[in-house]
C-alpha positions in Angstrom: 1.1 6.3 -10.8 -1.4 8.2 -12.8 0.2 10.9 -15.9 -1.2 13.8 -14.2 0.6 12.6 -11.2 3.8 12.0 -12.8 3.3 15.3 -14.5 3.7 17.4 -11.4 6.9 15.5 -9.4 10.2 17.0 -9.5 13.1 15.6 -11.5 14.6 14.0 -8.2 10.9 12.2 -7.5 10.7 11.1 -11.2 13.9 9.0 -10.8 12.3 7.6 -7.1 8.9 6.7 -9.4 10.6 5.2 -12.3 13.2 2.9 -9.9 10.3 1.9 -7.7 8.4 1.3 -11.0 10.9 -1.2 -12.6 11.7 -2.7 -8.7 8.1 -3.8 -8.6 8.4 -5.6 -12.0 11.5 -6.7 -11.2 10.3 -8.3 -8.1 7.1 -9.6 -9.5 8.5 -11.7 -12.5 11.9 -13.0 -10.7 10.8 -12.8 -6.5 13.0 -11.0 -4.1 15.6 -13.2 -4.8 15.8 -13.4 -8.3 15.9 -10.0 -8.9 18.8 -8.0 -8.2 19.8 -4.4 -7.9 21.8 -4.6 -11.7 18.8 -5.5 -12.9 16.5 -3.0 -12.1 19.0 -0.3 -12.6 19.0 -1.4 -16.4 15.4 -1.5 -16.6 14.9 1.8 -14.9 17.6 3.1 -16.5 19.5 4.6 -13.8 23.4 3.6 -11.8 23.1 1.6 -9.0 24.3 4.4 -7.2 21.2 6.1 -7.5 19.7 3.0 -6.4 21.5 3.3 -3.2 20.6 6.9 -2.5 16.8 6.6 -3.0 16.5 2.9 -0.9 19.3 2.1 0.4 19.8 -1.3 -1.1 17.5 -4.2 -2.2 15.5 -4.7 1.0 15.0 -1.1 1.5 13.7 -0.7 -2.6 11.1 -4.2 -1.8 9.5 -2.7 1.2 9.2 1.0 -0.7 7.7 -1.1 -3.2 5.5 -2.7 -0.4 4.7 0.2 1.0 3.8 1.9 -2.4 1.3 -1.3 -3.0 -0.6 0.0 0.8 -0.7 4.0 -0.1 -2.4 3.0 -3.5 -4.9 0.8 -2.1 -5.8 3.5 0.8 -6.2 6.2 -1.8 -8.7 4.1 -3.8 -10.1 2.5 -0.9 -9.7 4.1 2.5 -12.7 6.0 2.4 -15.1 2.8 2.0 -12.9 0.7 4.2 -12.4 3.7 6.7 -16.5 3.7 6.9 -17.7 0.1 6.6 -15.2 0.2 10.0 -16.8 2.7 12.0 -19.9 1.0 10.7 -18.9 -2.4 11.9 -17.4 -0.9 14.9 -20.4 0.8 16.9 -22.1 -1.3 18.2 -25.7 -0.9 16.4 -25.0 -2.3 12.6 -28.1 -4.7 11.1 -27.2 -7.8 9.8 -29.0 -5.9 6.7 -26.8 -2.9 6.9 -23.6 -5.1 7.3 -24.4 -7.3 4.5 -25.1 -4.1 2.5 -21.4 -3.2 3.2 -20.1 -6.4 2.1 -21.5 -5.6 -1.2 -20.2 -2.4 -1.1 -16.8 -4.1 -0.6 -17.3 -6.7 -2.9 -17.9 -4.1 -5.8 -14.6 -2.4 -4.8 -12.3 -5.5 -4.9 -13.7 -6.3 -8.5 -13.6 -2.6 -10.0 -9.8 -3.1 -9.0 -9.1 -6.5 -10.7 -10.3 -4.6 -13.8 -7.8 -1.3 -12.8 -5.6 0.0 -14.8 -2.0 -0.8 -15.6 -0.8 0.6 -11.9 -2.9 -2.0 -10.6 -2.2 -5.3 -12.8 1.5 -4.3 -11.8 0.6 -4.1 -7.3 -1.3 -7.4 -8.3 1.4 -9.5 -9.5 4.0 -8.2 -6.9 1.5 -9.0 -4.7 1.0 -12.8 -5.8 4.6 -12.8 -6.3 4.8 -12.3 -2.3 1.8 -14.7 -1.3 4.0 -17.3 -2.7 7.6 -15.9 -2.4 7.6 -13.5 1.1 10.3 -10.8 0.4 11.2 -8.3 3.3 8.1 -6.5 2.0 5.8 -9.5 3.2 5.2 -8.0 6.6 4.2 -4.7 6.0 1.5 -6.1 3.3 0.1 -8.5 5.8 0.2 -6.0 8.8 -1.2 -2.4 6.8 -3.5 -4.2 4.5 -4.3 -7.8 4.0 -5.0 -8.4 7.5 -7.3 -5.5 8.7 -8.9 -5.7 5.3 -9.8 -9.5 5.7 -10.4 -8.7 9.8 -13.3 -6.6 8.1 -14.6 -8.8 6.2 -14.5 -11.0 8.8 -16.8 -8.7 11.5 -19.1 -8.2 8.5 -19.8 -11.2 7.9 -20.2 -12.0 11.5 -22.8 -9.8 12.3 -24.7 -10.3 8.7 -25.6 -13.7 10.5 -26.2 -12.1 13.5 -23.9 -13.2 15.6 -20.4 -11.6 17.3 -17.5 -11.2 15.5 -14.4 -13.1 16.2 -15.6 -16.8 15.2 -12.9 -18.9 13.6 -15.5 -19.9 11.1 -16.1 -16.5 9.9 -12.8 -15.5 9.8 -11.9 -18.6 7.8 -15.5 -17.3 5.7 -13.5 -14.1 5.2 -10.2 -15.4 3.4 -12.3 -17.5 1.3 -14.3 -14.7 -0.1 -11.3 -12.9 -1.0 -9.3 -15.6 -2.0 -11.9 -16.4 -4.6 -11.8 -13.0 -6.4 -7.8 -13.4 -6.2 -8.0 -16.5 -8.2 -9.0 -14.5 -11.2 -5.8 -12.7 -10.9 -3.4 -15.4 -9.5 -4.2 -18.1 -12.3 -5.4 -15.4 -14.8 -4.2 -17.0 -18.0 -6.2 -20.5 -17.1 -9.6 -18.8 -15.7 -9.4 -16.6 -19.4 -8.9 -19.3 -21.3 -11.6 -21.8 -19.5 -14.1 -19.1 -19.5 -13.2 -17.7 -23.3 -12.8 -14.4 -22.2 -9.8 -12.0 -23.8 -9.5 -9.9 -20.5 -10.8 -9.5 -17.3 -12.1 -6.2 -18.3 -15.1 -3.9 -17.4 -17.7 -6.2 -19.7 -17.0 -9.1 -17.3 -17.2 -7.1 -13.6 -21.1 -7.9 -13.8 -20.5 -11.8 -14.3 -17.9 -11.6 -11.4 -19.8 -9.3 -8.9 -22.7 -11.3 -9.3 -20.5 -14.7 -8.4 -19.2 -13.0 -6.1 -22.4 -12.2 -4.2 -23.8 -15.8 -4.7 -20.2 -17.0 -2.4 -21.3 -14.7 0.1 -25.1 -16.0 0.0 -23.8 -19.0 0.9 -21.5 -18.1 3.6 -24.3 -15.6 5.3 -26.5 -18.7 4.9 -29.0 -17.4 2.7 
């Protein structure tokens, strides 16, 4: 959540913020079931009481914090995603146009492995639950990983002119993705191979371009 943001909730809606904040570090370094209520309380500095008022109790906090990870990821993304699908959708998209989308979506998913703070934090909750499903696991998959990769999916279909719904391009789809995720998911061994400090803005060129090479390939180009 952005300062400005943060500047203009209530008191009440700061406490909500700062427990779904520390929940969501919580749950990325110890997994749902490492991390317990106690815990966050302390580092959101707050009674589990309060807990209990906001989310009920520990499944109630992971899926807010689920649910937190979707909202963000609409408000940076829904307009692109909301258009490459109407694109996609009716009936009359080039295999030009559509690849011309995938780019557009490519770009997108590496300007956010270079986000901000907010988004270093989604991302390891998020690899946390690719490896460690919490009550939160559903939610993800249903709002956001699965339409987003479905769209990928119908992209890449009709950028080799063909229909969507092939196994082989849905299969095409997850390993896009996956490939940009393993910058994030084994970050500290792709830095140090690659002798980069950060992932940061000077290295989205090296990345979009790799990325667009993958989908070369899976187009058949």
């Amino acid at each position: 959540m952005s300062r400005e943001t943060k500047s203009r909730l209530t008191p009440t809606e700061m406490t909500r913020a700062r427990i779904l904040e520390a929940g969501m570090r919580c749950f990325a370094r110890e997994g749902f079931a490492g991390a317990t209520t106690r815990m966050i309380a302390a580092e959101a500095g707050v009674t589990l009481p309060v807990i209990a008022y906001h989310f009920g109790n520990k499944e109630g906090l992971h899926r807010a914090c689920a649910q937190e990870i979707i909202e963000q990821h609409r408000r940076r993304l829904l307009p692109l995603v909301s258009a490459a699908h109407e694109a996609a959708h009716k009936g009359s998209l080039s295999a030009t146009e559509a690849r011309d989308w995938l780019d557009r979506i490519l770009d997108a998913l590496v300007k956010a492995l270079t986000a901000d703070a907010e988004q270093r934090l989604t991302t390891d909750f998020v690899l946390r639950e690719m490896s460690e499903q919490g009550p939160g696991y559903a939610l993800l998959f249903e709002e956001l990983w699965s339409p987003g990769i479905g769209l990928v999916a119908d992209l890449l279909a009709i950028a080799r002119q063909r229909r969507p719904g092939r196994e082989e391009d849905r299969a095409g789809a997850v390993m896009l993705i996956s490939s940009l995720s393993a910058f994030t998911a084994i970050e500290p061994v792709a830095l140090s191979f690659l002798g980069w400090e950060r992932l940061d803005e000077t290295r989205r060129d090296t990345v979009t371009a790799l990325a667009r090479r993958l989908l070369d390939g899976l187009i058949g180009r």
